[in-house]
C-alpha positions in Angstrom: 105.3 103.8 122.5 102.4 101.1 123.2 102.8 97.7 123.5 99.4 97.0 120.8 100.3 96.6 117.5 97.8 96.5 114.8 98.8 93.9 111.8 97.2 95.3 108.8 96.4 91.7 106.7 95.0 91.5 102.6 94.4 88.0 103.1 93.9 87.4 99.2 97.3 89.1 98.1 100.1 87.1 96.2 97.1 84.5 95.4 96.7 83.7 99.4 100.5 84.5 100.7 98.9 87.4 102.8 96.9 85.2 104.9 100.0 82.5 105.4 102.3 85.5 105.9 100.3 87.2 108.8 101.1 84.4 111.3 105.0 84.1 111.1 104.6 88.7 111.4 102.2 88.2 114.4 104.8 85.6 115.9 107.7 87.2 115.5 106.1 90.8 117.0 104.9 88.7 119.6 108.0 87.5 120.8 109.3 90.4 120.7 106.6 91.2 124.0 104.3 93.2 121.2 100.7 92.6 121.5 98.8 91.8 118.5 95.6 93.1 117.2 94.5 91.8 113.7 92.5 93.8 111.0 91.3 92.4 107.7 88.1 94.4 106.6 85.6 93.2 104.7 86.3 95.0 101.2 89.5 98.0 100.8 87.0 101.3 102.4 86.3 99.2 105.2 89.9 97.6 105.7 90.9 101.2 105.9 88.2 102.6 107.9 89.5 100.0 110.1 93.2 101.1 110.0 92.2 104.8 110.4 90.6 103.9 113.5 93.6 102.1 115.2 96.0 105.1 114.1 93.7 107.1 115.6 93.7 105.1 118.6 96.9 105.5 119.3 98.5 102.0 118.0 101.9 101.6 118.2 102.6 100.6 114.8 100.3 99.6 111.6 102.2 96.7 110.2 100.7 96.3 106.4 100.6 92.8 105.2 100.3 91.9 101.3 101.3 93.9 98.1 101.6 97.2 96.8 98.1 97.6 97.1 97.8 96.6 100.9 100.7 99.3 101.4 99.0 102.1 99.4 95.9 101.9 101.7 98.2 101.9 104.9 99.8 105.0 103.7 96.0 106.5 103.7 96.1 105.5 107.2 99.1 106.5 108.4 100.4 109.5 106.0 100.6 113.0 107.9 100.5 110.8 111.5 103.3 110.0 113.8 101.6 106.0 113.8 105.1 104.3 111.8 103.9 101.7 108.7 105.8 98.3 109.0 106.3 96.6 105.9 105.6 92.8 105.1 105.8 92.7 101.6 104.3 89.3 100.2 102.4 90.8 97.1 103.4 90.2 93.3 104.8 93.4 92.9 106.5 94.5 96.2 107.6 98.3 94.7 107.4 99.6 97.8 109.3 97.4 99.9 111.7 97.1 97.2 112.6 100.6 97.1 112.8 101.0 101.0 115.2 97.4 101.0 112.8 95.6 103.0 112.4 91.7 102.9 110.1 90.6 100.3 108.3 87.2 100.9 109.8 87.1 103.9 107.3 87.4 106.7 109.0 86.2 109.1 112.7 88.3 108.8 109.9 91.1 108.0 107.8 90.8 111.5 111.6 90.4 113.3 113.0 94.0 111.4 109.7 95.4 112.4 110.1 94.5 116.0 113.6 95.3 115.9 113.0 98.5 115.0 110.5 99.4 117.4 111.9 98.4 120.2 115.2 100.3 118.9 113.3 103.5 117.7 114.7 102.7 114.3 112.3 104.7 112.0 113.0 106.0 108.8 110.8 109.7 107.9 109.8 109.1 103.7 108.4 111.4 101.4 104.6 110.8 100.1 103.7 112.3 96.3 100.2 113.9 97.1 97.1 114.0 94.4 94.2 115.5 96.2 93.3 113.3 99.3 95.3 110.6 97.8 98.5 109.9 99.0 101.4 108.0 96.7 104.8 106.1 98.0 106.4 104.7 94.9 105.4 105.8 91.3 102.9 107.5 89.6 102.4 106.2 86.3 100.8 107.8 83.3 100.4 107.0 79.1 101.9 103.6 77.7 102.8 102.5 81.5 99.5 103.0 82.6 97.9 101.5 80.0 100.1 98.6 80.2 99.0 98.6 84.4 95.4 98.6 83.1 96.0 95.2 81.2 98.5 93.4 83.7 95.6 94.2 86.3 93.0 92.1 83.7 95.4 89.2 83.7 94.1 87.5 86.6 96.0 84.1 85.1 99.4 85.0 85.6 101.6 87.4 87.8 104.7 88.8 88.9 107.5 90.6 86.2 106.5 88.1 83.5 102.7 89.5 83.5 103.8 93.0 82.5 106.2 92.4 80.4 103.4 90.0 78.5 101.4 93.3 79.0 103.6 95.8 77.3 104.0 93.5 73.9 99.7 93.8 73.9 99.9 97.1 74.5 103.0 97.9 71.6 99.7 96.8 68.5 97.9 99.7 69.9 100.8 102.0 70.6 100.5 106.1 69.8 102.5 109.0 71.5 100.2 111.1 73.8 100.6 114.6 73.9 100.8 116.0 77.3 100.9 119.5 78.4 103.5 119.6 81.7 103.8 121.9 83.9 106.9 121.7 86.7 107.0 123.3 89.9 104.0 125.9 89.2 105.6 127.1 86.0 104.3 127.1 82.4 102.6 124.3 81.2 104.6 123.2 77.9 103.3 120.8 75.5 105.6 117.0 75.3 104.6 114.3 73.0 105.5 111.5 75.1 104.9 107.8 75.0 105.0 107.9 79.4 105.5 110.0 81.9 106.1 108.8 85.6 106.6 110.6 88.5 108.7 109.1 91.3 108.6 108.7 94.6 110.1 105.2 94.6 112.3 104.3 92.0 110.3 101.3 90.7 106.9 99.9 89.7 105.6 96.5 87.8 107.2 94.2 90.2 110.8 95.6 89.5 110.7 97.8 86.8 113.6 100.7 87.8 111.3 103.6 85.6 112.8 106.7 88.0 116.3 104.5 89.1 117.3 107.4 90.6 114.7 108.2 93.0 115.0 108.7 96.4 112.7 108.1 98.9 113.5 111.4 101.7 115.1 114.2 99.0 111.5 116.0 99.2 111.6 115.7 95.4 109.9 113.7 92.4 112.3 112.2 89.9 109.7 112.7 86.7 110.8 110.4 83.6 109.6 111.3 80.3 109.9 108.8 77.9 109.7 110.5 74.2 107.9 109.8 71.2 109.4 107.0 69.3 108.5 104.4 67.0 108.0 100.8 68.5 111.1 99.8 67.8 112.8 102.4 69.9 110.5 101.5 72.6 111.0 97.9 72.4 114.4 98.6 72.6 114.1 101.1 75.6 112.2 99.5 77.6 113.8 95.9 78.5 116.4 98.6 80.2 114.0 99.7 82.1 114.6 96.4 84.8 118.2 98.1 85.4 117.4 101.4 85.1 119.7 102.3 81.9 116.9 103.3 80.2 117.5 106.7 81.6 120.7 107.3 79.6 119.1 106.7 76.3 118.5 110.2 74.6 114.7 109.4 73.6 114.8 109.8 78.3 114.5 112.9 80.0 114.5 113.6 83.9 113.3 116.1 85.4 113.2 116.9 89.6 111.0 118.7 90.7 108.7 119.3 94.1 104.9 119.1 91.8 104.6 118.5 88.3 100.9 119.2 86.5 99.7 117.2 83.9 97.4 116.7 81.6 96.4 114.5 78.5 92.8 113.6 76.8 91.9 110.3 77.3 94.9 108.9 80.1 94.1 107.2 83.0 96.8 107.5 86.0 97.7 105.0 88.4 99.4 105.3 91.7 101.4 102.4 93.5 99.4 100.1 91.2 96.3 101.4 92.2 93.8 103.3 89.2 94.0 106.8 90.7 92.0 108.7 87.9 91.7 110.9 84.8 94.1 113.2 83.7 94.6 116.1 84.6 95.7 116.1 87.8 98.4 117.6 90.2 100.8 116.0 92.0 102.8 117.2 95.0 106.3 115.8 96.7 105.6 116.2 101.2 108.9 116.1 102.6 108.5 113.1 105.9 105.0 112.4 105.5 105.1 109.2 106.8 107.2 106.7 109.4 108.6 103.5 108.2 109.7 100.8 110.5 113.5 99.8 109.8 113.7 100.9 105.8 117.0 101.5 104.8 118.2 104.3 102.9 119.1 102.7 99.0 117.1 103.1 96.3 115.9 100.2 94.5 117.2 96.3 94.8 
């Protein structure tokens, strides 16, 4: 294992924590008798340019600095490598640290696990859901979720938990079930009128939102949640459960596992860890120990 660390930094996540949390990581890897190489980027392709190149310089670790959006571009970097991803979670959603029971807005404790764990070969192998060339850690989100994403995303005036849930009463005035056609595991595609399906990795999305409670991270399978058609007031019953995952009980809820799931839908846009991944229809695939994570511990959720 080198000795050269490479801190991954989005300087403008959690509205400026990334920058402020890269020095108490850097510290605490260097005290650790880590040397520190720092790599911002001047937009996301070149940031991960940038991180491709130090993984494939044989860095010792690509610690990822900022939110779920910071992590999702590390896993492009690192997925399919043996190069582990160190988490330092100081976004406004933190899904992915969440899940793995990382520190969140912690830098410090976060730079100290991360150093722990290299220096004690404590690495944890995770699955990765696959679409394409893109790679996924936590949830893939598609129909009211998605659209609900699409609108937190616009609401540059406010953040965390209390910006979705703002988000899902605009999105309940435009509210219509979607009909999908699913298919699971390279079977039949059937048709589903849903209001959401999500496919998870991870067990949460939108800053704490336990969609697929159940997930876990190194099964090498998807939990898929299918969230019924209902009226809006089934749904604005359902989903306050979502934040402690007994949603999943209610019989409007079904849960599939599955290795791929197919979908598609006219007219639904998919995101991945946050991030807009795209037009249905797409395909999505479960790879068993894609990638490395530095000191994650095995429970889902928080």
């Amino acid at each position: 294992m080198t000795s050269e660390i490479t801190l991954f930094v989005n300087p403008t996540a959690g509205r400026g924590r990334g920058a402020h949390a890269a020095q108490p990581a850097a510290s605490a890897l260097r005290d650790a008798g880590f040397s520190v190489r720092t790599v911002l980027g001047e937009d996301a392709d070149d940031a991960l340019r940038r991180a491709r190149e130090a993984v494939a310089g044989g860095t010792g670790a690509l610690i990822a600095v900022g939110g779920d959006g910071m992590m999702s571009l590390a896993l492009q970097a690192v997925a399919g490598t043996l190069t582990p991803l160190g988490v330092v979670a100081v976004g406004t959603g933190n899904d992915f640290a969440r899940a793995l029971g990382m520190p969140i807005r912690d830098p410090a404790a976060a730079g100290q696990l991360a150093a722990e764990a290299l220096k004690g070969d404590a690495v944890r192998e995770i699955d990765l859901g696959r679409v394409g060339e893109r790679w996924f850690g936590s949830v893939l989100a598609s129909g009211f979720d998605s659209r609900v994403n699409d609108r937190g995303n616009r609401m540059r005036w406010v953040g965390g938990r209390f910006k979705y849930d703002l988000a899902i009463l605009a999105e309940l005035a435009a509210f219509k079930p979607i009909t999908y056609r699913m298919g699971l595991d390279g079977g039949p595609f059937r048709e589903v009128e849903a209001t959401l399906i999500a496919v998870g990795n991870g067990s949460t999305y939108g800053g704490g939102m336990r969609i697929c409670a159940d997930a876990v991270m190194d099964d090498g399978l998807f939990d898929v949640t299918v969230v019924g058609d209902c009226s809006r007031a089934t749904l604005l019953k359902v989903f306050p459960k979502v934040y402690k995952g007994t949603h999943l009980g209610h019989p409007a809820v079904t849960v599939h596992r599955v290795s791929s799931i197919a979908l598609e839908a006219v007219g639904v846009t998919a995101y991945a860890d946050g991030e807009p991944l795209g037009a249905l229809p797409l395909t999505a695939t479960c790879v068993p120990g894609a990638a490395r994570v530095l000191g994650a511990s095995r429970t889902t959720g928080d």
